[in-house]
C-alpha positions in Angstrom: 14.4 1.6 33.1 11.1 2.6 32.1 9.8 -0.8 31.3 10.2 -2.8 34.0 7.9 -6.2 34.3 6.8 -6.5 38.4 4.9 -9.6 40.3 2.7 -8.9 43.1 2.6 -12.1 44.7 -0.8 -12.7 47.0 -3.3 -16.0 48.6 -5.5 -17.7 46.2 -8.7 -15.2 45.8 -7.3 -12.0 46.2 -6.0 -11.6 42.8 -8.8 -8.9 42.1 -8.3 -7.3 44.8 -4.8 -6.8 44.4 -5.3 -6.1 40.9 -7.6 -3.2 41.8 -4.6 -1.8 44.2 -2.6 -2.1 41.6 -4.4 0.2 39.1 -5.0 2.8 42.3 -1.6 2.8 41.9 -1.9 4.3 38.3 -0.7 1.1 36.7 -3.1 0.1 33.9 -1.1 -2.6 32.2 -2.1 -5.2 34.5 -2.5 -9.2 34.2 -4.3 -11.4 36.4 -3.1 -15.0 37.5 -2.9 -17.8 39.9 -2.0 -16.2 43.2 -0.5 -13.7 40.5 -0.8 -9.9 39.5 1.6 -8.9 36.7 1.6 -5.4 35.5 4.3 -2.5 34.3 6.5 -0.1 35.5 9.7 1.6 36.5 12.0 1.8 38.8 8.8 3.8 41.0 6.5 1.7 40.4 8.8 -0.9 42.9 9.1 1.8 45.8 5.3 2.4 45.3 4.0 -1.5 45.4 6.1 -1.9 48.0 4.6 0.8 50.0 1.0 0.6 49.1 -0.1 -3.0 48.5 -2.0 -3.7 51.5 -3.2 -7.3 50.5 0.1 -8.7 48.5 2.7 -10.4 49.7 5.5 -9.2 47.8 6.9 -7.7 44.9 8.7 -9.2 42.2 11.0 -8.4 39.0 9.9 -10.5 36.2 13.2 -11.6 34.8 12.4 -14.1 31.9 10.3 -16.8 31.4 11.2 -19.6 28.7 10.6 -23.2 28.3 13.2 -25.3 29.8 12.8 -29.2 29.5 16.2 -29.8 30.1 19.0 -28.4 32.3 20.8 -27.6 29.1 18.0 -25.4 28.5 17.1 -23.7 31.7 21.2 -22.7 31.4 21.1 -20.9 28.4 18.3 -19.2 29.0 18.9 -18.0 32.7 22.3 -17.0 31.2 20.7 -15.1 28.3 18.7 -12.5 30.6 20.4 -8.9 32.2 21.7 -10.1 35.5 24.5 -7.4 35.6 22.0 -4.6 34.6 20.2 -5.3 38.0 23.0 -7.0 40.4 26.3 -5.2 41.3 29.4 -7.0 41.6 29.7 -7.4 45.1 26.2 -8.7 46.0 24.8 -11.5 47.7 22.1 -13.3 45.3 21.1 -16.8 46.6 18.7 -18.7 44.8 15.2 -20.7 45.5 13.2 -22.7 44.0 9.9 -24.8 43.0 8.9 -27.2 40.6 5.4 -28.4 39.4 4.6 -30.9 36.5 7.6 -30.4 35.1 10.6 -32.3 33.8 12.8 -31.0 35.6 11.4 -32.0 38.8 14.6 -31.8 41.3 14.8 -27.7 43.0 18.1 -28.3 44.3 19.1 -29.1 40.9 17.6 -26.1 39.3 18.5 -23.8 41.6 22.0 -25.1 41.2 22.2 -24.7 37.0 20.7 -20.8 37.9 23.1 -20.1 40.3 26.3 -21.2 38.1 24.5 -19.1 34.9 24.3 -15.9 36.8 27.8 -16.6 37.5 28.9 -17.1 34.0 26.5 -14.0 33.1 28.3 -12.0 35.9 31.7 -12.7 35.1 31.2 -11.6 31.6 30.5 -8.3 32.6 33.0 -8.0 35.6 36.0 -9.7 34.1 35.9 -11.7 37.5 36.4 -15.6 38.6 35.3 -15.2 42.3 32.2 -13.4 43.7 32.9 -12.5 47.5 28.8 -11.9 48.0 29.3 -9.5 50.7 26.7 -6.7 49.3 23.1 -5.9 49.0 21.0 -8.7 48.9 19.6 -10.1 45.8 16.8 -13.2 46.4 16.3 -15.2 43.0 13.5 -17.6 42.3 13.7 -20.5 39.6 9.8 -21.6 39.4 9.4 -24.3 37.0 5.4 -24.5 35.8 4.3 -27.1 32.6 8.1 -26.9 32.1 8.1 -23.2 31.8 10.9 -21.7 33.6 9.7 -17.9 35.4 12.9 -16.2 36.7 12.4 -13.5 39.7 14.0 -11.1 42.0 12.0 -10.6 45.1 12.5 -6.4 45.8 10.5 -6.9 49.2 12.8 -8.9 51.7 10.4 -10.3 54.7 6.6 -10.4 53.6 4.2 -7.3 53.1 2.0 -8.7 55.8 5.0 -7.6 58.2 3.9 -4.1 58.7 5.9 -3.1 61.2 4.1 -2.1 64.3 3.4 -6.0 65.4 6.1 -7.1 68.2 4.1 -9.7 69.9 1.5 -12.0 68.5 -1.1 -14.2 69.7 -1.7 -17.5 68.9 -2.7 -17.8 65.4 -3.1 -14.3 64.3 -5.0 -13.4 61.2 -2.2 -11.8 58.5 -2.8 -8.3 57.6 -2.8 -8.8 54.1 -6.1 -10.7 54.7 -7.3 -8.8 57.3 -6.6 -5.2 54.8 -8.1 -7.7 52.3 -11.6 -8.4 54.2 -11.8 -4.4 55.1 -11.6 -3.7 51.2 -14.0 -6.6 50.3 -16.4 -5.1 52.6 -15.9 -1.8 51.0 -16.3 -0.2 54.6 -16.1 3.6 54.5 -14.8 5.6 57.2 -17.3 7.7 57.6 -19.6 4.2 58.9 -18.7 2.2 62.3 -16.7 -0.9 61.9 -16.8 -3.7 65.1 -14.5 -6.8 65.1 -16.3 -8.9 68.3 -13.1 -11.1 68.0 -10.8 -9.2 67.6 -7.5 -11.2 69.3 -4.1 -9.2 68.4 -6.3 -6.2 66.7 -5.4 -6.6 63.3 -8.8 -6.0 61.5 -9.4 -3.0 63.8 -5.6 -1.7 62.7 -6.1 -2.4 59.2 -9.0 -0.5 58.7 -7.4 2.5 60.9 -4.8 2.5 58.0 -7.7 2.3 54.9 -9.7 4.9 56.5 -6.7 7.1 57.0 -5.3 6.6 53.7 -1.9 5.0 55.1 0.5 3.2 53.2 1.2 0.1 55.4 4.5 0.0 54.0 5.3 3.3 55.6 7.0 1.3 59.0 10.0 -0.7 57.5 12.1 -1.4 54.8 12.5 -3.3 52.0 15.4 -5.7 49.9 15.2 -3.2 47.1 16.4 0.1 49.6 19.9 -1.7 49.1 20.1 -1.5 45.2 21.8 0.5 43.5 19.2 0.9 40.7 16.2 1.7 42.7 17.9 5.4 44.1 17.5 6.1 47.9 16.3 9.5 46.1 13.3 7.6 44.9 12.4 5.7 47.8 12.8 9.1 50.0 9.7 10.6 47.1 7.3 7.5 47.5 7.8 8.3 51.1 6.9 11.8 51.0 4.2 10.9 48.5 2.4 8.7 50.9 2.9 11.2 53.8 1.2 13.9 51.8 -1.7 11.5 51.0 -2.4 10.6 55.0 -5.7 12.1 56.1 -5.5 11.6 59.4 -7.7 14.6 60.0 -10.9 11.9 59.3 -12.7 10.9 62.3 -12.7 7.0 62.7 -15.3 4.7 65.0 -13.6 1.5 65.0 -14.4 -0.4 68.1 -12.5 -4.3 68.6 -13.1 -7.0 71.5 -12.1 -10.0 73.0 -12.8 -12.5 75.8 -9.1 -13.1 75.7 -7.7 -10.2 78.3 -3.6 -11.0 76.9 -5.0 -10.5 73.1 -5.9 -7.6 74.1 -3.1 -6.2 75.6 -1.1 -7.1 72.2 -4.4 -5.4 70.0 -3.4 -2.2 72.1 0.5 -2.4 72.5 0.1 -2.8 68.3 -2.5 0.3 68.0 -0.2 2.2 69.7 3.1 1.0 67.7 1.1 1.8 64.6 0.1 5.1 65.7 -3.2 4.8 66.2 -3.9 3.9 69.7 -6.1 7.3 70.3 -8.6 5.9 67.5 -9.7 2.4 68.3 -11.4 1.7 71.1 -10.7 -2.6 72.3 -12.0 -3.9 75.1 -12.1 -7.5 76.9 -16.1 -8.5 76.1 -17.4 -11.8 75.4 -19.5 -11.7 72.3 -22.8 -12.4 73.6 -22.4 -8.9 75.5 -21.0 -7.4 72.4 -23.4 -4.4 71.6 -21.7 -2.4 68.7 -23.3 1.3 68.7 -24.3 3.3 65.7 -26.3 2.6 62.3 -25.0 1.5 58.9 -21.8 -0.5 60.3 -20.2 -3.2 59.3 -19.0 -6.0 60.9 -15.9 -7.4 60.3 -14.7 -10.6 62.2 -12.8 -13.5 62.0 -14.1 -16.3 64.9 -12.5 -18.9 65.9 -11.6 -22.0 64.7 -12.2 -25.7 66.1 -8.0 -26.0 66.0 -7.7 -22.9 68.0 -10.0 -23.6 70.7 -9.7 -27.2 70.7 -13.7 -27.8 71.0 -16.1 -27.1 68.7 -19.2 -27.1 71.1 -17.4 -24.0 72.3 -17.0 -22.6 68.9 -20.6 -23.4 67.7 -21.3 -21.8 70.5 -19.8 -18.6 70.3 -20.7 -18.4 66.9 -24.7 -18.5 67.5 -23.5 -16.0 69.7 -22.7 -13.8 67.0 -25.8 -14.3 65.2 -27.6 -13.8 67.6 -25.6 -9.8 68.4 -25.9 -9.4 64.8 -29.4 -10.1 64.1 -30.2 -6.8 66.6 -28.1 -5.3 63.9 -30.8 -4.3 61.2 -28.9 -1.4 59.5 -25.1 -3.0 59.7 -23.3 -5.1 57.6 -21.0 -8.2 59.0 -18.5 -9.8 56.5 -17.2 -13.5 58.5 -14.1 -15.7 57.6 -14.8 -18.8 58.3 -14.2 -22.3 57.3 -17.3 -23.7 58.9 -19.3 -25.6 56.6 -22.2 -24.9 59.5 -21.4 -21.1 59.8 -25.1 -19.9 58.0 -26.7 -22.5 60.0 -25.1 -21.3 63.6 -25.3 -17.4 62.2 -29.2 -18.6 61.6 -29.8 -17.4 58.1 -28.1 -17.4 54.6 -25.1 -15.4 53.4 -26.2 -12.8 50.6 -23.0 -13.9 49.0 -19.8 -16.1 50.3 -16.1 -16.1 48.6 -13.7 -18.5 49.3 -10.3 -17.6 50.7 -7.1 -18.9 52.0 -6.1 -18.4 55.7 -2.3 -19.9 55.4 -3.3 -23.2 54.0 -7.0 -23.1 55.6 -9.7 -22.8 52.9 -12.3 -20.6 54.4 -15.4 -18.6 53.0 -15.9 -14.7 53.5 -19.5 -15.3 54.5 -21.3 -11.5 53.6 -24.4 -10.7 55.1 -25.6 -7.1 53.4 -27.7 -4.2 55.4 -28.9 -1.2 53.8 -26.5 1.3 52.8 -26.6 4.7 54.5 -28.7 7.2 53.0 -26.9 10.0 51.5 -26.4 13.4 52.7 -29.0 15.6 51.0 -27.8 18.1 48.6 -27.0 21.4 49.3 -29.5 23.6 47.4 -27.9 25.4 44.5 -27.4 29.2 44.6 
């Protein structure tokens, strides 16, 4: 299939920035929605999103998409789409669902009228009465919108945030979807110092390690789709050797991350080195006010904690005019704060150059962005 319509699936406010992975990809025919990027490809394009989309969470087969007011409807046209052309005979293919501000409201009903058109669609094609749904496994979604039915397959299995190298976690982690997605936002460059002064189970640090070595975060696990039959293990082996060929692990990195918490630590480094990159980040147990990041031009890149984390805000206020109060002996670096502290500019002791707001899980938060100077460029070498 050479025309194949794909999902990526991300948080409220990262649609651009998955968009703009998206087209890194080499995919131009892309559409920006709610907590939606839709774009085209083949049967590559799923091994590559998979692989490469740092900030999505995962990818999707767009199916069909209809109107469907009643359950007469949402039959006919769940049974008109190519279910056989995509699921085997032998697979396993529950079904989910949601409904918003639409008639039909109930998801156990909906998912129940999708499930028993597949089947009709199926045994059309397999001259069958029974599927055993021992095989591969095949997750359909049924998301009812303004009565607009949006059929999906989901080709990534468990999240794109799981990366793979994270065993243990501490409490309340940061995903590494956001965490890629605040390194990118920052537009951090290797070749600069990056500090995370709260750093708890490393994520920020690791995420950046990845960016600034050009590897595909995808490159540590598997996905639903390595089970299909019409995604070849031949093409999945390709987008493998792709990314390793792309890996510049040959750049020197200067990525520093600390914590008071001495256990959040041991988890930052047990993850480094799980990810590969133990060798390349430097974290430490230090309490931000005796955080003193070394360089010029960095950037930091921090997400503090919250008053539901800690349990007491004075503490958090505090530790958080601690920060401004590191950052402000910062005059050449960058520092880029998620935060949903409606006091954060107040506590940091001046104004944000620019805020966006984003979703941590259900938390609305702003990415608070306080700009330094950009580092001067390397003068040119004189012509011959």
């Amino acid at each position: 299939m050479s025309h194949i319509e794909l999902i990526a699936t991300c948080p409220m406010g990262l649609e651009a920035v998955v968009a703009r992975e998206v087209r890194d990809l080499g995919y131009d025919q892309v559409t920006v929605e709610n907590g939606r990027v839709l774009f085209q490809g083949d049967e590559m394009a799923i091994c590559r999103a998979n692989l490469w989309l740092r900030t999505a969470e995962r990818v999707l087969v767009k199916m069909g998409q209809f109107k469907a007011m009643t359950f007469d409807e949402l039959f006919e046209g769940t049974k008109a789409l190519p279910w056989p052309e995509w699921i085997p005979e032998n697979a396993e293919f529950p079904v989910e669902g949601r409904s918003h501000k639409s008639q039909l409201s109930s998801v156990p009903a909906c998912q129940g009228i999708v499930k028993k058109a597949i089947v009709e669609s199926m045994k059309q094609r397999y001259g069958t009465e029974w599927f055993r749904e021992t095989g591969a496994r095949y997750v359909i979604e049924v998301a009812m919108l303004n009565d607009i039915a949006t059929l999906t397959l989901d080709t990534t299995g468990i999240g794109l945030h799981k990366r793979g190298y994270r065993k243990l976690v501490t409490e309340a982690p940061l995903r590494e979807t956001m965490a890629a997605a605040m390194v990118l936002l920052s537009r951090w460059r290797p070749e600069r110092p990056l500090y995370d002064p709260f750093c708890g189970s490393g994520t920020i640090p690791i995420e950046a390690a990845m960016i600034g070595w050009n590897l595909a975060p995808g490159l540590r696990r598997t996905f639903a789709a390595e089970a299909w039959p019409i995604v070849p293990e031949t093409l999945w082996a390709d987008a493998r050797d792709e990314a390793f060929d792309l890996v510049r692990d040959d750049v020197p990195l200067e990525i520093t991350g600390s914590d008071i918490d001495s256990e959040a630590i041991d988890v930052a480094l047990a993850a480094a080195k799980a990810a590969g990159l133990a060798k390349e980040l430097s974290l430490q147990v230090v309490p931000v006010a005796k955080a003193r990041p070394r360089g010029d031009y960095g950037v930091v890149i921090t997400n503090p904690p919250y008053g539901e984390r800690l349990g007491d805000r004075d503490e958090v206020e505090r530790v958080l005019r601690q920060l401004g109060g590191v950052t402000s002996q910062l005059p050449t670096w960058s520092t880029f704060i998620l935060s949903p502290s409606k006091q954060l500019e107040h506590y940091m002791g001046r104004k944000a150059d620019k805020k966006r707001k984003l979703f941590n899980g259900r938390i609305e938060c702003n990415l608070f962005q306080y700009l330094g100077p950009l580092p001067p460029r390397p003068p040119r070498e004189p012509q011959q």
